[in-house]
N, C-alpha and C positions, 0 to 999 in steps of 0.2 A: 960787523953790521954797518960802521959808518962807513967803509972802505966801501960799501956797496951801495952806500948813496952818495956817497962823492961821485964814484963814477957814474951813476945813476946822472947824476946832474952836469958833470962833463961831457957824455953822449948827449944832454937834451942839449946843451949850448953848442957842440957842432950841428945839431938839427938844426938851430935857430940859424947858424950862418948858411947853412943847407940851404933853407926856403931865401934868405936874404938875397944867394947868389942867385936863383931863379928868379926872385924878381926884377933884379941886373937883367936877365937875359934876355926877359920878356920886353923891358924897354928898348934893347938893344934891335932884339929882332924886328920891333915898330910892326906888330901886325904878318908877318911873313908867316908863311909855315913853319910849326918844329915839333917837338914832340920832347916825352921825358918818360925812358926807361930803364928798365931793374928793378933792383932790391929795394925799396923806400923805406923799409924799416920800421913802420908804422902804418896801421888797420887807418883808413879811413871812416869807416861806418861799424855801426855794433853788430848789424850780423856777420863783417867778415872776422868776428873770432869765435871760435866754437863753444865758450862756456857760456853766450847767450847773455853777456851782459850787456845792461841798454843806460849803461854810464857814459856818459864821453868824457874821457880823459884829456887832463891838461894838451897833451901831445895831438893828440886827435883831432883837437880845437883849432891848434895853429898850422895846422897839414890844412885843412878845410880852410883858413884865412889864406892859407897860403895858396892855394889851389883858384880861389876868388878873385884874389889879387890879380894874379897870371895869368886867369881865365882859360883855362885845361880843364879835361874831361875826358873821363876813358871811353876810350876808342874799342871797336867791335872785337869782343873776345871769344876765344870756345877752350874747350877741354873742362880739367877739374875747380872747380870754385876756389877752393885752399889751396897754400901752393906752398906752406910751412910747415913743419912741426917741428913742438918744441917741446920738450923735458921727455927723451924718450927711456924710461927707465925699465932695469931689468929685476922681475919679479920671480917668486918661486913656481907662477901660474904662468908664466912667458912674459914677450916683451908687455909692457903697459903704455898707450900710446897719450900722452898728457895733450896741449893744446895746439889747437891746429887755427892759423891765421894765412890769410893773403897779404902777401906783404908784395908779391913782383906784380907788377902794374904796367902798360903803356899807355900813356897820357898825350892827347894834342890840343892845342891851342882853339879855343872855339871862331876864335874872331876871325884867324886865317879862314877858315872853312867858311863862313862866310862873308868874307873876304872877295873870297876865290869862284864863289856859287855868283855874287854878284857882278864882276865880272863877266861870266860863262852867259849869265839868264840875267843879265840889264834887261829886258822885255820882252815880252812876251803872249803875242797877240790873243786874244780869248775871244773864242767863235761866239759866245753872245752878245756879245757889243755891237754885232749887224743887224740885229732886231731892234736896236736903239731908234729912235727919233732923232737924237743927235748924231749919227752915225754920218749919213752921210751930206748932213751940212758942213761937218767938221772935216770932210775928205776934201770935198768940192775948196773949202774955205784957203787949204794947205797946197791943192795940188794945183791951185789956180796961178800963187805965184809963180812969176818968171824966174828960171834958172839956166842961165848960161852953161854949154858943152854939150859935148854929144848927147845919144839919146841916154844909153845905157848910164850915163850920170846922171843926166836929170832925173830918171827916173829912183835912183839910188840915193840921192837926195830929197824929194821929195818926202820917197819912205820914212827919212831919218827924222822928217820932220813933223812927221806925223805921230811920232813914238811918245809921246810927251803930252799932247792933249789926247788920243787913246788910252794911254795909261787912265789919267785923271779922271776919264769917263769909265771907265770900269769900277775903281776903286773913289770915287768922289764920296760915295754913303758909309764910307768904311768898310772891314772884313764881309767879303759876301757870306760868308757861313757865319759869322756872329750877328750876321742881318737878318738872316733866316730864323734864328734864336730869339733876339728879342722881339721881333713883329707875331712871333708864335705866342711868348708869354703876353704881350700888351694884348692880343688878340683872345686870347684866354680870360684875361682881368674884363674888361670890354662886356665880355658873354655872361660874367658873373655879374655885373653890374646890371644889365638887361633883365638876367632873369630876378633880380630884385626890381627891376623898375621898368617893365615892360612896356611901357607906354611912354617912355621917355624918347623923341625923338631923336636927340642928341646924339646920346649914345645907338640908336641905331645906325645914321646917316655916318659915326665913326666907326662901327662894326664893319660897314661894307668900304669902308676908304681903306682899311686893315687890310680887310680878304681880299681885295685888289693886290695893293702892296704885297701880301703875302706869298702871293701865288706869280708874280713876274719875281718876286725873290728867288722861291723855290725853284722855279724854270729854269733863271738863270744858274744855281746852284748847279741843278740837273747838269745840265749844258758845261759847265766849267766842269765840272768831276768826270764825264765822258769824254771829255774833250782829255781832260790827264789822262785817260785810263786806257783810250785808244781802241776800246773794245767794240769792232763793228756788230757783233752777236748781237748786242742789244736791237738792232734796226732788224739786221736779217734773220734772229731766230738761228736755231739748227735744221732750218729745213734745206734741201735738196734744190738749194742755190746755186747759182755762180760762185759767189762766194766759197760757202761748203765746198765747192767741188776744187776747186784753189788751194784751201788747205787741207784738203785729203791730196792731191798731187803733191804742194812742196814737202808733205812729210814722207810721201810713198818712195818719190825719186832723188836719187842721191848719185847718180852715175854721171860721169861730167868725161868732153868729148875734148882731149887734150889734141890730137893731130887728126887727118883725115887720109886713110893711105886703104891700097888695094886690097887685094887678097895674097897678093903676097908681099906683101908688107914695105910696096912702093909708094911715093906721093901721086896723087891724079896730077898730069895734068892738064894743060886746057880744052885739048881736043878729045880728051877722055871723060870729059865731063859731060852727062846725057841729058839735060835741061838745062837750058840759056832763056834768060829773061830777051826780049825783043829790044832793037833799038828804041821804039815810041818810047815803051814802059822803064826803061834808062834816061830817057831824057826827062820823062815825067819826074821820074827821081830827083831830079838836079834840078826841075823847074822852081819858081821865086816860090817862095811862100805866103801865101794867103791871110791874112785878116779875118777872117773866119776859122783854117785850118788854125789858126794859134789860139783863138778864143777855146776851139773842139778842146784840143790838148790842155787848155788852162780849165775848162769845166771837168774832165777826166780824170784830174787830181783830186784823192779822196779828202774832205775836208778835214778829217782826224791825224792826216800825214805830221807828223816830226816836224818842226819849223827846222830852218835854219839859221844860222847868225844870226842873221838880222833880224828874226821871231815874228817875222808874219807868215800866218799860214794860207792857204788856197782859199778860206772861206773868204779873207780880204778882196782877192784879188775876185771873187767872183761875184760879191755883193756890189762892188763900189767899182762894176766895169765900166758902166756906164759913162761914168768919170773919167777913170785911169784906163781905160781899154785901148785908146788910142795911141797912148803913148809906151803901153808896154808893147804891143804890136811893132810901134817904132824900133826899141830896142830889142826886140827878139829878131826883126829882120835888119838889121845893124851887123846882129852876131855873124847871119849867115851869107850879108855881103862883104864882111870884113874879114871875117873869121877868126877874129880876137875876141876874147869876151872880158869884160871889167873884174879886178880881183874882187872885187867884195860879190861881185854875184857870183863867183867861181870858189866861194870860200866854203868849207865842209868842215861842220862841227862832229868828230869823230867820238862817240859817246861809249862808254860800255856798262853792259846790263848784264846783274849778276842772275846767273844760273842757279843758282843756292841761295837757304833762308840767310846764311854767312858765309859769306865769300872770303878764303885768307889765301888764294891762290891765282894766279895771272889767267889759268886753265878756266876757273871759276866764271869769268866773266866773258860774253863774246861782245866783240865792236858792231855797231849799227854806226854808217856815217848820215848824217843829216845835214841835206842840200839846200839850197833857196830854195822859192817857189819859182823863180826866174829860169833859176838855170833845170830843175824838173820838168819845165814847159819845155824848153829847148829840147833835151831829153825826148818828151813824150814825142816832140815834134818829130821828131828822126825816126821814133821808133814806127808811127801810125803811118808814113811809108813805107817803113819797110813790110812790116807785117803783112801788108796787102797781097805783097809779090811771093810771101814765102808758098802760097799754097801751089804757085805755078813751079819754084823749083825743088820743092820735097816729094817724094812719093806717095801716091792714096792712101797706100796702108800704114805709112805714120799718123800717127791719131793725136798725137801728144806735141802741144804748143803752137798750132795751125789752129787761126781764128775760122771756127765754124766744124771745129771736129772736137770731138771728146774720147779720151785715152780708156772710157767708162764702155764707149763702142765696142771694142776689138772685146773686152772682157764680158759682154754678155755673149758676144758672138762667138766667143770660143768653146761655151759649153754647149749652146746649141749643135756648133759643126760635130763636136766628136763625140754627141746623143749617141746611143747606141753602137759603140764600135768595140764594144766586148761582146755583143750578143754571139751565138755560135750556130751555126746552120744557116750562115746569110753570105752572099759572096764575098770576095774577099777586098778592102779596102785600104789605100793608102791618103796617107796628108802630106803634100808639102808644102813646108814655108820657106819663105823669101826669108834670109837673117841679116 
């Protein structure tokens, strides 16, 4: 028996240099990512041992100091809860299985992760800060100073300089959702008060200062959680949209046109090809770009869009054009008489969104990249040429991604065409298609 509490107390004093060295590491690491896995050899908490006890053991104490110190925390798990047992003995009734503990664990460092989130989301522009009154004194006040170099600089500093007093006016009243909270219960107390003293001017004249306050809280709340959440349904409904009809198409078609070659399996080429755009509508192509045409393209972008890097979104650029309209113009048509574009507006935050409630697999997750709002203008700008000219080199009867046709066409029209062509004692009928 003392043989087994010597040893008893020899395994807790390697435990104790155990946590010691991890707090070494932790200072070591200064903040970086890392992580601690395996066997830890000690339950953390009372439910992960199975007899239900809600003692905390000496050990369990200094696993938990010790985990405080270092500042780790487990990381997203799945499968079975226990991952031990212990005292499996054999009876005259079969095996008897004694207790069951989690002792394998993967642990990461909290501070890195946010750390690293900091970096990634330094700012992050929030579409109800354009309803503000200070809104756009504070754009006018930033974008006024002079900044020497090209366009697409000035305008890229500017931004940057804006990110700092935006900030401060969104968050100046503290947590927007803990603002919502307390203006709800003072607004509460307020109404109890009244109905005890209802002729108290006072407190009426602060009842309606409340329900003011309360309700540009709640707005903005609204607005900030949509704005996360990204969900255009809320505006459009599921009705028989544009929209709707967008995401009935990208889920329906999944067929992607790798080369473009004959019927027998040669390339076109250019005198084989049955539709040419004209020279005019080639030169219009190529012609300068417009100050209006870029505005079209900057209003076209949905204000829900992804920010990128730099974390201002479309609502910015379409509130406070009045301002900055002039000088994004400048730098949009920069790109297209230079044909270089600045790295930071060409820089792409490559994000990935897990497909599952827990994701432990690379499959698990698909990449979405998130662009500026600059370079999506550039983008759209290209694109809103093109598009125009596609309906002259496609054929009529493609329905699908030709602005002013719908892929919904051909499918109603197809049950009509071939109404009755089972019937019997009618002449006789053929269909062909084009393929």
């Amino acid at each position: 028996m003392g043989k087994e509490t010597e040893l008893r107390k020899t395994l807790q004093g390697y435990e104790r240099l155990y946590w010691e060295a991890n707090d070494g590491i932790a200072i070591y690491v200064n903040g970086k990512p890392w992580c601690i896995a395996g066997d830890i050899n000690v339950t953390l908490y009372p439910n992960e041992h199975s007899s239900g006890n809600s003692v905390m053991t000496p050990d369990m104490m200094e696993f938990q100091d010790c985990l405080n110190i270092i500042k780790v925390e487990d990381i997203c798990k799945s499968g079975l809860h226990f991952t031990r047992t212990k005292n499996v003995q054999r009876t005259k009734a079969g095996n008897k299985t004694g207790i069951l503990k989690k002792l394998d664990r993967v642990m990461s460092n909290e501070d890195s992760s946010i750390t690293f989130k900091k970096k990634i989301k330094a700012f992050r522009f929030s579409n109800f800060l354009t309803d503000k009154q200070e809104f756009l004194p504070i754009v006018k006040e930033k974008w006024s100073k002079e900044v020497k170099g090209f366009h697409m600089y000035q305008v890229v500093q500017k931004m940057k300089s804006l990110k700092s007093p935006l900030n401060n006016l969104g968050w100046c009243k503290g947590s927007l959702f803990k603002r919502v909270v307390s203006l709800r219960d003072e607004l509460k107390r307020v109404q109890i008060d009244i109905d005890k003293d209802p002729h108290n001017t006072i407190l009426k004249y602060l009842e309606a200062k409340l329900v003011k306050e309360f309700y540009v809280a709640e707005a903005d709340e609204e607005k900030f959680l949509s704005q996360q959440a990204k969900i255009k349904w809320l505006s459009e409904g599921d009705k028989t949209s544009n929209y709707f009809h967008k995401v009935l198409k990208g889920r329906s078609i999944k067929s992607k046109i790798l080369s473009l070659t004959d019927a027998k399996g040669g390339y076109y080429k250019e005198d084989q090809i049955p539709q040419k755009i004209s020279n005019e509508i080639a030169l219009n192509m190529i012609a300068n770009v417009s100050d209006s045409e870029i505005k079209r393209a900057m209003f076209d972008i949905e204000d829900s869009k992804a920010p990128g890097p730099n974390g201002f979104t479309a609502a910015f650029f379409k509130k406070a054009w009045r301002v900055i309209g002039n000088d994004v113009c400048k730098a949009v048509n920069e790109f297209f008489s230079s044909g270089r574009m600045l790295g930071e507006i060409n820089a792409t935050l490559i994000s990935l969104i897990p497909n599952v409630e827990t994701p432990n697999k690379v499959t698990n997750f698909r990449p979405i990249a998130c662009c500026n709002v600059l370079y999506k203008c550039i983008s759209k700008v290209i694109t809103n040429r093109i598009k125009f000219i596609l309906g002259i080199l496609v054929s009529n009867n493609q329905c699908a991604f030709i602005l002013g046709r719908s892929i919904q066409d051909n499918i109603l029209l197809t049950p009509e065409i071939m109404k009755r062509y089972n019937r019997k004692g009618v002449p006789k009928r053929v269909v062909v298609t084009d393929i």
